[in-house]
C-alpha positions as CSV (number, residue, x, y, z in Angstrom):
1,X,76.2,-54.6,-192.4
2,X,75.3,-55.9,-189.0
3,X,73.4,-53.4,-186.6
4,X,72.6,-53.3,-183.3
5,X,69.4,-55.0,-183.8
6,X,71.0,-58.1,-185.4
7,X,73.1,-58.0,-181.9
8,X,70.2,-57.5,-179.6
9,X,68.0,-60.1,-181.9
10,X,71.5,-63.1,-181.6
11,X,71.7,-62.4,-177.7
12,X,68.0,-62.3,-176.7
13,X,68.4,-59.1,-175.6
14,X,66.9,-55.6,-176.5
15,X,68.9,-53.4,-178.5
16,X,69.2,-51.0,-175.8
17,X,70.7,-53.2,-173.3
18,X,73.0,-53.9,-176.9
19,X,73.9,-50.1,-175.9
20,X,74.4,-50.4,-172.6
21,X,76.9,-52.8,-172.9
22,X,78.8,-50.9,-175.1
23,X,78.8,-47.1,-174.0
24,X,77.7,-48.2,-170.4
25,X,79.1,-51.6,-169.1
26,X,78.9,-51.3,-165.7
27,X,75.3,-51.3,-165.5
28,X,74.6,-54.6,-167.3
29,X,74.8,-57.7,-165.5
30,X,78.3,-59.7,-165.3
31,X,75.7,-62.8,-167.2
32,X,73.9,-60.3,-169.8
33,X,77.7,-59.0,-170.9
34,X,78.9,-62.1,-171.8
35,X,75.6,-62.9,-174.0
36,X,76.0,-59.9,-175.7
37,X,79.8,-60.0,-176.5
38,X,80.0,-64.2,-177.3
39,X,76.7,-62.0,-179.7
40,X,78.7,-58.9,-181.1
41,X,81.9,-61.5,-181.5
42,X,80.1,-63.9,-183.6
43,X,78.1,-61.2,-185.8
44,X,81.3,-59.1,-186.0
45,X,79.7,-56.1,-185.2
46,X,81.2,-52.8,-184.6
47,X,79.9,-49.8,-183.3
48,X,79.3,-46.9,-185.7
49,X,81.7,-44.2,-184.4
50,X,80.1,-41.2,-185.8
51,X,77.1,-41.8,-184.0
52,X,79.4,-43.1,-181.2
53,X,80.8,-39.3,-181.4
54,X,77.6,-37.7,-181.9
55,X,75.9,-39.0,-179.0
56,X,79.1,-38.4,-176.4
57,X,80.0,-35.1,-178.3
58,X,83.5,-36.4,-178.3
59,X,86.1,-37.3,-181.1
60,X,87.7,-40.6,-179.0
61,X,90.6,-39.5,-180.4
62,X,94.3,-38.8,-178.8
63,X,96.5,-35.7,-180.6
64,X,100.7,-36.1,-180.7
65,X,102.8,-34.0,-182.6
66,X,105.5,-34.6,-184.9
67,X,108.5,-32.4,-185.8
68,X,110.5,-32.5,-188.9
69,X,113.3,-34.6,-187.1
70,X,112.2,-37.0,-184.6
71,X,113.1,-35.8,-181.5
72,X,115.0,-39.7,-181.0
73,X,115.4,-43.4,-182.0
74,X,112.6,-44.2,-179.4
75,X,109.9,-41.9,-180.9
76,X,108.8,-43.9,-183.9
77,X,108.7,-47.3,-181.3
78,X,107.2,-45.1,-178.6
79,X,104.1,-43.8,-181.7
80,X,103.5,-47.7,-182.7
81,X,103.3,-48.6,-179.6
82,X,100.8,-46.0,-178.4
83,X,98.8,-46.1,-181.7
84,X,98.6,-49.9,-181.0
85,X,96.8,-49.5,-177.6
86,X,94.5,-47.4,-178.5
87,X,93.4,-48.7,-181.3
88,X,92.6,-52.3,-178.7
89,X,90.5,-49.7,-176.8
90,X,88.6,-48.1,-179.8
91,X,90.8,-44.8,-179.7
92,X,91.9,-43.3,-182.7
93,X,95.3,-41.3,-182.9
94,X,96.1,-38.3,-185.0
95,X,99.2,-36.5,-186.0
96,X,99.7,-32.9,-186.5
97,X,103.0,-31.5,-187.3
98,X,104.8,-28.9,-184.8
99,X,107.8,-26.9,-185.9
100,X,108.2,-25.2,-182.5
101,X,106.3,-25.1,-179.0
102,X,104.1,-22.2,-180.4
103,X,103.7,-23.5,-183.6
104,X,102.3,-26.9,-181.4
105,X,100.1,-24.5,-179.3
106,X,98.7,-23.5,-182.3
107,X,98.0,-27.0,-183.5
108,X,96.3,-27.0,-180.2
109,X,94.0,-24.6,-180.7
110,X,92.7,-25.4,-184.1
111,X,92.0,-29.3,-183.3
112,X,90.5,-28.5,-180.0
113,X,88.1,-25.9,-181.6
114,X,86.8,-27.9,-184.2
115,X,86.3,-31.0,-181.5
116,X,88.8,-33.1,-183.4
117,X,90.5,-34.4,-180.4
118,X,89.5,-35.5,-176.9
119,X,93.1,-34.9,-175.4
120,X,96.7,-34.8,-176.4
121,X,99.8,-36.3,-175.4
122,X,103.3,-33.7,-175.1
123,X,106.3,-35.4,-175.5
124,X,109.6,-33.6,-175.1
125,X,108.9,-31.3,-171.9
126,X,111.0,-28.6,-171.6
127,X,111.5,-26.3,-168.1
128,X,109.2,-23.4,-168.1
129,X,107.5,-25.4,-170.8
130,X,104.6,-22.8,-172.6
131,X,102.5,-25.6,-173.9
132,X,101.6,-26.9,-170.4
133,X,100.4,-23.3,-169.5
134,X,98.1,-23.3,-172.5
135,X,97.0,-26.4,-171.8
136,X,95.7,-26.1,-168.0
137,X,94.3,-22.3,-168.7
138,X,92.2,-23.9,-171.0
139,X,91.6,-26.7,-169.5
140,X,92.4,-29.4,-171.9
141,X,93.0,-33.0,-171.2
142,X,96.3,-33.8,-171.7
143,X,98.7,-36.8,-170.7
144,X,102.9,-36.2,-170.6
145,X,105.3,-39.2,-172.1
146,X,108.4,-37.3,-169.7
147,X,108.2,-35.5,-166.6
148,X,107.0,-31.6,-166.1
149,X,110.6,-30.5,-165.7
150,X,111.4,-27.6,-163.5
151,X,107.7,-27.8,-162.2
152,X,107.1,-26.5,-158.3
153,X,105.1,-29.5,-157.8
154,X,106.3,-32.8,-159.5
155,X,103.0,-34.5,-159.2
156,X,100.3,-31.7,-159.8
157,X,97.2,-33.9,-160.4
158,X,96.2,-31.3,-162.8
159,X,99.7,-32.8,-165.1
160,X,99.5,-36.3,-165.5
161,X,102.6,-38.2,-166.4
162,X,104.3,-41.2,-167.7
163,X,108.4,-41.4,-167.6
164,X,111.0,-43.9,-167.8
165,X,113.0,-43.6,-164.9
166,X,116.4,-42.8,-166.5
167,X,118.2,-42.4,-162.9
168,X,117.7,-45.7,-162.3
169,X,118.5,-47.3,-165.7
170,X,122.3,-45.3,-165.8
171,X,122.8,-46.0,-162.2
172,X,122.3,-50.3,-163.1
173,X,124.6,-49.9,-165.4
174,X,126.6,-48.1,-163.8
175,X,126.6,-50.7,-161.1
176,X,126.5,-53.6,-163.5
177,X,130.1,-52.1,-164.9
178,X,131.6,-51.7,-161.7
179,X,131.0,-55.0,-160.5
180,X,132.5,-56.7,-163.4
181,X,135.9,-54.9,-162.9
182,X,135.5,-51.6,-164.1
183,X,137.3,-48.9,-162.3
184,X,137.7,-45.7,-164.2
185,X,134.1,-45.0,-165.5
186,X,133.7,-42.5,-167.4
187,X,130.4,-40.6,-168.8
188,X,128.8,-38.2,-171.8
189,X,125.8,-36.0,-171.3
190,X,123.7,-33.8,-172.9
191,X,125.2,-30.0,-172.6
192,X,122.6,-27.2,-171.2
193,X,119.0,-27.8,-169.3
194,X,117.8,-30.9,-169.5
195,X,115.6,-32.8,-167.3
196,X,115.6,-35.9,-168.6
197,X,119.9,-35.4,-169.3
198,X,120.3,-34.4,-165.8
199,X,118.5,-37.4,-164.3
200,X,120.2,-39.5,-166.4
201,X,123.8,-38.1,-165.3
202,X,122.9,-37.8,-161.6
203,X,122.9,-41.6,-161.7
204,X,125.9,-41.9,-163.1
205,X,127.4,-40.1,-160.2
206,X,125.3,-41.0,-157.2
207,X,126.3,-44.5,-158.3
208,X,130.2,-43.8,-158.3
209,X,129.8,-41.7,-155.2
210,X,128.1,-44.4,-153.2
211,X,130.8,-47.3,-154.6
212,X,133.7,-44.9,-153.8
213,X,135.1,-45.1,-157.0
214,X,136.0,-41.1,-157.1
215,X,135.6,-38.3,-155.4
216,X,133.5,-35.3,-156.3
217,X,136.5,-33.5,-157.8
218,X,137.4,-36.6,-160.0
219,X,134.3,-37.1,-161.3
220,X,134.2,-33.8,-163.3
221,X,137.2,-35.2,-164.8
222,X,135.4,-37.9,-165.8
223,X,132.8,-35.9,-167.7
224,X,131.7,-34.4,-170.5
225,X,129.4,-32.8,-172.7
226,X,128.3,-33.2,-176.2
227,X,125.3,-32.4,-178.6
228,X,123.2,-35.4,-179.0
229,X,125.1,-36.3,-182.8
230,X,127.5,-38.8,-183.9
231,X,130.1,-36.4,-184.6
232,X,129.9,-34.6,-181.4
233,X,129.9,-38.5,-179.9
234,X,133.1,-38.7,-181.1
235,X,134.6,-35.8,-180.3
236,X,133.5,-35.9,-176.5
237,X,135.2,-39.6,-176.0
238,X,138.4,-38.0,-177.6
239,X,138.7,-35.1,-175.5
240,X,137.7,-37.5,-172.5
241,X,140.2,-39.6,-173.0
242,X,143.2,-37.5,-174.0
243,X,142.3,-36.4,-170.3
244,X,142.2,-39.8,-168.7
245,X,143.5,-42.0,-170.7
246,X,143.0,-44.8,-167.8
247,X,139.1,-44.6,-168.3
248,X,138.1,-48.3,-169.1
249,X,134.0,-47.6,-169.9
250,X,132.3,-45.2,-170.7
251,X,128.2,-44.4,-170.1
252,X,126.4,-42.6,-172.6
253,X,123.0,-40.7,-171.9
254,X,121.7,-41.9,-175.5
255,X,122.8,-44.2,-177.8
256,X,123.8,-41.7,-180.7
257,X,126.4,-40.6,-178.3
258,X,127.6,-43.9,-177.5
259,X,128.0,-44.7,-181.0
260,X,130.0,-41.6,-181.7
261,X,132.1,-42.8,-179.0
262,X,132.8,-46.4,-180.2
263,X,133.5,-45.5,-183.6
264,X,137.0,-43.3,-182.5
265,X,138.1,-46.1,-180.0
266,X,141.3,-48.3,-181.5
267,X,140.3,-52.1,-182.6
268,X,141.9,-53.5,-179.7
269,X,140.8,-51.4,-177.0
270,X,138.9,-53.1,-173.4
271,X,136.9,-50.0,-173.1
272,X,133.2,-50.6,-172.9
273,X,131.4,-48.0,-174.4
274,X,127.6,-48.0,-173.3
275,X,124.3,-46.4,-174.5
276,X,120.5,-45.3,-173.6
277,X,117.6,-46.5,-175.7
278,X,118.2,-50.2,-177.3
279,X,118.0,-48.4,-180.7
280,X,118.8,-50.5,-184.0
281,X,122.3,-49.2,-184.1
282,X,123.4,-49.8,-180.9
283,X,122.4,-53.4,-181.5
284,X,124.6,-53.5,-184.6
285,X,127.3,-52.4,-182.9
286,X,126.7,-54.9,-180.1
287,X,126.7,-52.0,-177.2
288,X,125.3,-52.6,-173.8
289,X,122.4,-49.9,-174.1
290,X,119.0,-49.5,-171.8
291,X,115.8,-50.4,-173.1
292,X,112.5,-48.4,-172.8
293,X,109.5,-49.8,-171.5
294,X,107.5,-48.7,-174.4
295,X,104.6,-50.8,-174.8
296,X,103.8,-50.4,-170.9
297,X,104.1,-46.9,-171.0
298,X,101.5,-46.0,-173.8
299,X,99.0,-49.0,-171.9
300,X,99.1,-46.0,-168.8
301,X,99.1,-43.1,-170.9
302,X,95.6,-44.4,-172.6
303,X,94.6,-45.9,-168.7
304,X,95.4,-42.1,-168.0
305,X,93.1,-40.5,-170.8
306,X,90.0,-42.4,-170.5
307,X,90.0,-42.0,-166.8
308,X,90.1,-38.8,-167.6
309,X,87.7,-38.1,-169.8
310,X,85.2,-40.5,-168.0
311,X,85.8,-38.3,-164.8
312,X,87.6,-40.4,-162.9
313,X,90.9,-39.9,-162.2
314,X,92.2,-39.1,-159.0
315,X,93.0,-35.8,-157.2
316,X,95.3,-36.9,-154.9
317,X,99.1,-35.1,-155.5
318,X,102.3,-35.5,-153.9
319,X,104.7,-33.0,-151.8
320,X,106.5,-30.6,-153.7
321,X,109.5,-31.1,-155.7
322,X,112.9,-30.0,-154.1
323,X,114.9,-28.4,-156.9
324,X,118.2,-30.7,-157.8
325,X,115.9,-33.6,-156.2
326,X,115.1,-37.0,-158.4
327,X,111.5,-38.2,-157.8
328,X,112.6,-42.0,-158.1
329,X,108.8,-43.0,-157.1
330,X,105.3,-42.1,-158.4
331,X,103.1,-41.3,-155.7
332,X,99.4,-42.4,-157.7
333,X,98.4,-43.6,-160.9
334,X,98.5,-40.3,-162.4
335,X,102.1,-40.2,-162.4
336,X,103.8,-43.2,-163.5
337,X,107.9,-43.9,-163.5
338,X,108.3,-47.3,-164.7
339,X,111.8,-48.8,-164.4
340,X,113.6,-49.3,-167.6
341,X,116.0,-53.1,-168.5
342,X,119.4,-53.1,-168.9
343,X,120.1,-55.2,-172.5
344,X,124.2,-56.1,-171.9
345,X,125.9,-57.6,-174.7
């Protein structure tokens, strides 16, 4: 096995300047670097992480729950991706299940007391969420994939954030649809509170709204509301269309929805049925959906962790969040809202 000392022997270097390269860059000349790494790249070296951990007293290790149904069709992409950029920055990821949110506060607690994990990412935010409040009174690094819904302050630099910006991503469609001749557009949400739903559906209408395509009154005709299932999918475009049955598209918040809703329309219908997501099926299917930026958003939730954990992220926050108001635009690089593609077909 190749040590340190074979590194520091190859470069012409001492092994302790070997070290410093590794746990300590930025106090090694640009010139001494490079010897070392062309070194450490021929010898295939790699650091011993145990004594990696021992000597930092941390785990370099991220935390994310799983539940017993994936909470989407994005999760699993979302996990490969994130597991994929940290492991090309030396970060392990483990999984722990969660049942509930106090069943994950619980995993919580047990990983951070015996050291297992340096800090965890929460996916699935909820308003009110209890998990955040266990995670700042103990003060635990921790990194959302979503936004804190419901929070008084949108960008606390105490929660750091990553979201897709699903305003944006239904309102281009919205857009694209009305500019190619659509005039009655319909759209399905996601019934009861939901952050991420309601964003999503407010682009819908501030889209409509701003292209004059209905008024306020006609827009709630427009609507409706279905569990996030292929049943209740079809269901919701039924009862949407037996009460306009000029709607020629229809936005969905998800592409399980929008799937539902293809499968009830007749063969020869013109109605354009579209989803959230870019899943598998809704490629099948050949449905106009919206595509995540995945990979990009786990490369700024590990950005996020190690700056935290090396001290260095910033403490800057923005204004306040105005209840019913969208925060379109992140206001450092603690909170990030990346704009998601549309993928037409």
């Amino acid at each position: 096995m190749v040590s340190i000392k074979d590194v520091a022997k190859d470069a012409g270097v001492s092994p302790q300047t070997v070290s410093n390269c590794i746990n300590n860059p930025a106090i090694v000349k640009p010139a001494t670097r490079k010897l070392v790494e062309t070194s450490i790249a021929r010898l295939n070296y790699t650091p011993n992480a145990s004594a990696r951990r021992l000597r930092t007293q941390r785990s370099n290790t991220i935390g994310i729950g799983i539940a017993p149904v994936s909470y989407s069709q994005v999760y699993d992409r979302f996990l490969h991706a994130l597991v994929t950029e940290a492991d090309a920055n030396g970060i392990r990821v483990i999984l722990y299940k969660t049942d509930s949110q106090q069943d994950e506060i619980r995993q919580f607690d047990a990983l951070r007391s015996r050291g297992d994990v340096d800090s965890f990412v929460l996916t699935d935010t909820t308003h009110d969420d209890p998990r955040l409040a266990w995670l700042h009174e103990h003060h635990q690094p921790f990194v959302l994939f979503g936004r804190p819904w419901g929070a008084h302050i949108m960008n606390d630099p105490a929660t750091p954030w990553v979201d897709v910006d699903g305003h944006y991503g239904i309102a281009e469609m919205t857009q694209h649809l009305i500019l190619h001749g659509r005039k009655h557009i319909g759209f399905i949400g996601w019934p009861g509170i939901s952050g991420t739903g309601m964003d999503r559906y407010q682009g819908w209408r501030s889209s409509m709204l701003d292209a004059r395509m209905a008024n306020a009154d006609e827009l709630d005709q427009l609507y409706e509301e279905a569990k996030n299932d292929i049943l209740s999918g079809q269901t919701a475009c039924i009862e949407l269309l037996d009460r306009r049955p000029d709607i020629d598209a229809i936005v969905c918040v998800s592409d399980t929805l929008a799937i539902g809703a293809a499968t009830v329309l007749p063969n020869d219908t013109d109605i354009i049925i579209t989803g959230f997501d870019d899943t598998v099926s809704a490629r099948s299917m050949g449905l106009s959906s919206i595509a995540q930026p995945l990979i990009e958003s786990a490369r700024h939730i590990v950005r996020i962790t190690q700056e935290q954990l090396a001290g260095s992220a910033p403490a800057s926050a923005g204004g306040p969040h105005r209840p019913g108001a969208a925060p379109h635009a992140s206001t450092d690089d603690q909170h990030v809202l990346l704009k998601p593609t549309l993928v037409i077909r």
